[in-house]
BAVO-39886 format. One line per field, with one value per residue (C-alpha): residue number from 1; x, y, z. Coordinates in steps of 0.25 Angstrom, whole numbers, plus 2048, in hexadecimal, padded with zeros to 3 digits. Layout:
k: NUM, ...
x: X, ...
y: Y, ...
z: Z, ...
This chain:
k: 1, 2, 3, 4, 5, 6, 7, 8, 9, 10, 11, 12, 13, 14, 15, 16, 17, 18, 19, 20, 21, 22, 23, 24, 25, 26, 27, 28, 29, 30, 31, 32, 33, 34, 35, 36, 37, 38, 39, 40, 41, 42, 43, 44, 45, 46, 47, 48, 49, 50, 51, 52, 53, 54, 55, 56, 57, 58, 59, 60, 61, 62, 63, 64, 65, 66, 67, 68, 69, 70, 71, 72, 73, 74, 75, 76, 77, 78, 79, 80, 81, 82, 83, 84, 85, 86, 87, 88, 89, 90, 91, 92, 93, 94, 95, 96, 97, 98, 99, 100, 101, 102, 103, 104, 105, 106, 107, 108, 109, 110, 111, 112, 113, 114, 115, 116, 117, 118, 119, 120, 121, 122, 123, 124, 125, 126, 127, 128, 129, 130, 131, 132, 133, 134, 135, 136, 137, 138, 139, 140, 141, 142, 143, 144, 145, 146, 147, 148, 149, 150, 151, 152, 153, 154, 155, 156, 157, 158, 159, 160, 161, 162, 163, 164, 165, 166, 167, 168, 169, 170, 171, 172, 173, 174, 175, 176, 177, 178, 179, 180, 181, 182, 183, 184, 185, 186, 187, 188, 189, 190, 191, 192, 193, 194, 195, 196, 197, 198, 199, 200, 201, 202, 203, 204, 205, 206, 207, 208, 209, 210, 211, 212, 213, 214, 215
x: 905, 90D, 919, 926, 931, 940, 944, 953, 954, 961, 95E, 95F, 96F, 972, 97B, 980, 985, 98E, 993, 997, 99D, 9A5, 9AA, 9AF, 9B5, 9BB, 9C0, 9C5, 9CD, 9D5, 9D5, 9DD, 9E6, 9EA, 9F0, 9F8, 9EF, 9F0, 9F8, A05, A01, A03, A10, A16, A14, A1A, A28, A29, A29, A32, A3B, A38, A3F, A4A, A4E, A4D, A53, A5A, A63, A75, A80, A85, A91, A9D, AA1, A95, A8A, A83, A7D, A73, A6B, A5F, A56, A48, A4F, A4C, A3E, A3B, A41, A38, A2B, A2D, A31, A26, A1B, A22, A28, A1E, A1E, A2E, A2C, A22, A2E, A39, A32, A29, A33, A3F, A34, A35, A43, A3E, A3D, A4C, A59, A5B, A4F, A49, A57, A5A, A4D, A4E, A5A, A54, A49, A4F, A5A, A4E, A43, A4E, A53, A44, A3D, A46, A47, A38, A36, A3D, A3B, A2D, A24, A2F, A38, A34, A43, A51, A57, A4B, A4D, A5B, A5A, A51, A59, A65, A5F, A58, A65, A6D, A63, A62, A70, A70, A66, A6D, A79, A71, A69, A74, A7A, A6E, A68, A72, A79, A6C, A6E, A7C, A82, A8B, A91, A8D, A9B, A9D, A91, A96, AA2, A9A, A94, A9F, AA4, A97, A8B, A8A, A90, A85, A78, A7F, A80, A72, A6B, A74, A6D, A5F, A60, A68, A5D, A53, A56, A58, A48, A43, A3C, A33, A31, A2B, A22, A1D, A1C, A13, A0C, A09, A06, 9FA, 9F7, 9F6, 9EE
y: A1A, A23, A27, A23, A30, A2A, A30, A2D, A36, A3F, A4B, A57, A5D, A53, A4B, A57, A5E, A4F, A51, A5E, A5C, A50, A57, A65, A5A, A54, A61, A65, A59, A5A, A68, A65, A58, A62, A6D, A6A, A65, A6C, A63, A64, A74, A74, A6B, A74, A81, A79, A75, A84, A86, A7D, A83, A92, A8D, A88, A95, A9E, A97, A8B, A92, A8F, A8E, A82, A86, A8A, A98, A9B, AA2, AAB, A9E, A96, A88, A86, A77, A7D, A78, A6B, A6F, A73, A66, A5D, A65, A64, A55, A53, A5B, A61, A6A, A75, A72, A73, A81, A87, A81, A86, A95, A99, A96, AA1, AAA, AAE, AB5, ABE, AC6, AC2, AC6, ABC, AC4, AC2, ABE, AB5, AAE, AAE, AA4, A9C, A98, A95, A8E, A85, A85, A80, A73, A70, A73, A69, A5D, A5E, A5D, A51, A4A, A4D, A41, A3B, A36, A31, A2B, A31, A2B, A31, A40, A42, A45, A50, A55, A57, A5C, A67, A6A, A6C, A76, A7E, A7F, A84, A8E, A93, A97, A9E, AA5, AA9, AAF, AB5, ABB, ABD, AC8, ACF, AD1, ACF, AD8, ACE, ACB, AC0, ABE, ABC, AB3, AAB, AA8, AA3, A9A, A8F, A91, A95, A94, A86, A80, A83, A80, A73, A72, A76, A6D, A60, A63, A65, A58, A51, A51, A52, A45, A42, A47, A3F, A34, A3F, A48, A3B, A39, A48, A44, A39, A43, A4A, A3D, A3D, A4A, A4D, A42
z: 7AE, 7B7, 7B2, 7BA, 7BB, 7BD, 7CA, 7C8, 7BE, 7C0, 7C4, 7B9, 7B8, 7C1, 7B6, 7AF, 7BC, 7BF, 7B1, 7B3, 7C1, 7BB, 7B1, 7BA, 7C3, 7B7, 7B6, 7C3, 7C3, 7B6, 7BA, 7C7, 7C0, 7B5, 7C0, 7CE, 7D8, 7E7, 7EC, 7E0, 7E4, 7F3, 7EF, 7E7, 7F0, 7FB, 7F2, 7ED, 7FB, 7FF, 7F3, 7F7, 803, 7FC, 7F6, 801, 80B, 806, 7FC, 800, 7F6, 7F2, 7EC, 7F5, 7F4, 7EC, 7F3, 7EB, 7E4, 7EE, 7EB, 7F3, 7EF, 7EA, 7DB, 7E3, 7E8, 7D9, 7D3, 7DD, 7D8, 7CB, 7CA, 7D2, 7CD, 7BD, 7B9, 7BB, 7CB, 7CB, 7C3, 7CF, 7DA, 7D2, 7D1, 7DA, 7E6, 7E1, 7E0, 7EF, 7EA, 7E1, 7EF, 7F4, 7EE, 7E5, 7DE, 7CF, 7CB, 7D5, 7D4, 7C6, 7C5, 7D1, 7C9, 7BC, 7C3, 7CC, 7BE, 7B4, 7BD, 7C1, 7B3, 7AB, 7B6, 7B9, 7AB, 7A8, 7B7, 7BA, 7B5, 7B0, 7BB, 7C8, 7CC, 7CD, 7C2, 7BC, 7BF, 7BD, 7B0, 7B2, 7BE, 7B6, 7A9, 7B4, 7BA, 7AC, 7A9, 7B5, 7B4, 7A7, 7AA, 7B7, 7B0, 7A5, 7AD, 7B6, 7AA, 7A6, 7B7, 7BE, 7B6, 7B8, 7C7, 7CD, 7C1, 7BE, 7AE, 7A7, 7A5, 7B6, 7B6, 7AC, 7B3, 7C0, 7B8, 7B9, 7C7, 7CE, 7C5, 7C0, 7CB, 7D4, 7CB, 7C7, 7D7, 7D9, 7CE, 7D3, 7E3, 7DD, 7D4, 7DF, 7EB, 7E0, 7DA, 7E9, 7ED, 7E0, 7E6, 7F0, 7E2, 7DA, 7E6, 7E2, 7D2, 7D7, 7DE, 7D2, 7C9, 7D3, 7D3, 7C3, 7C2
């Protein structure tokens, strides 16, 4: 009796190179939800940007008489990434942006207490904000406890850098603490808290945006 071949059979490696592409797309896609995707990328160069802007060309004083001591929103900038998208993302705004004066006169000093003064605000209120809060009754709490510390770390490290290159005493940067130096960081961190809390609603649009995207 003739013998009757099953021509549906699957054709040889057939099943095991559709395993093995399941499994490298499996891959690709924890791969791509366990790092930022393209679009948190392209969103972030454009707020360093925007922040970079700030700095050079957004800087005035905000304390009459006081010149040598300028504010310029990329805090805010850098607070918005990093309720947005943690506190990593609010660390690349607060940092890469200042970078551009290592090659003006502020120089490495200068840029130095930028940063700290931007990083130690947008660290802590990322921290306790981001995932957390979605509302501005929400966000206080890490907006305030962010500006304390950036205050704190403002008078230290002027204590600390700026000896280093105006020449002054410790004892003559001691006595602008009160009438100059903690008047204008308590100044600064009250206007980036302010039109934070004041740009939440936009800002929790972007957390959701990045619900989506680490999912």
């Amino acid at each position: 009796m003739p013998t009757t071949h099953d021509t549906t059979a699957e054709p040889q490696g057939v099943s095991h190179n559709a395993t093995a592409g399941t499994r490298s797309a499996s891959h690709a896609t924890s791969l791509s939800s366990g790092g930022w995707s393209t679009r948190r990328i392209a969103l972030l160069a454009v707020l360093c940007a925007a922040a970079a802007i700030c700095t050079l060309v957004l800087q005035f004083p905000i304390l009459p008489g006081i010149t040598f001591l300028k504010y310029d929103p990329s805090g805010i900038i850098a607070l918005i990434a990093g309720i947005a998208y943690g506190p990593a993302a609010g660390a690349v705004v607060s940092i890469l942006p200042y970078l551009v004066h290592l090659a003006t006169e502020s120089g490495i000093y200068g840029t130095v207490m930028a940063i700290l003064a931007t990083l130690s605000m947008v660290l802590p209120a990322s921290l306790i904000i981001h995932g957390h809060a979605t509302s501005v009754k929400g966000a206080i709490p890490g907006l305030v406890v962010g500006g304390v510390v950036s205050v704190a770390t403002c008078i230290l490290g002027n204590l600390a850098v700026t000896p280093l290159y105006t020449g002054m005493s410790i004892d003559a940067v001691i006595g602008l603490i009160i009438p100059t130096l903690l008047p204008f960081n308590v100044l600064k961190v009250v206007i980036n808290g302010i039109v934070t809390t004041l740009l939440l609603r936009s800002t929790t649009r972007l957390w959701k945006m990045h619900a989506i995207d680490a999912s």
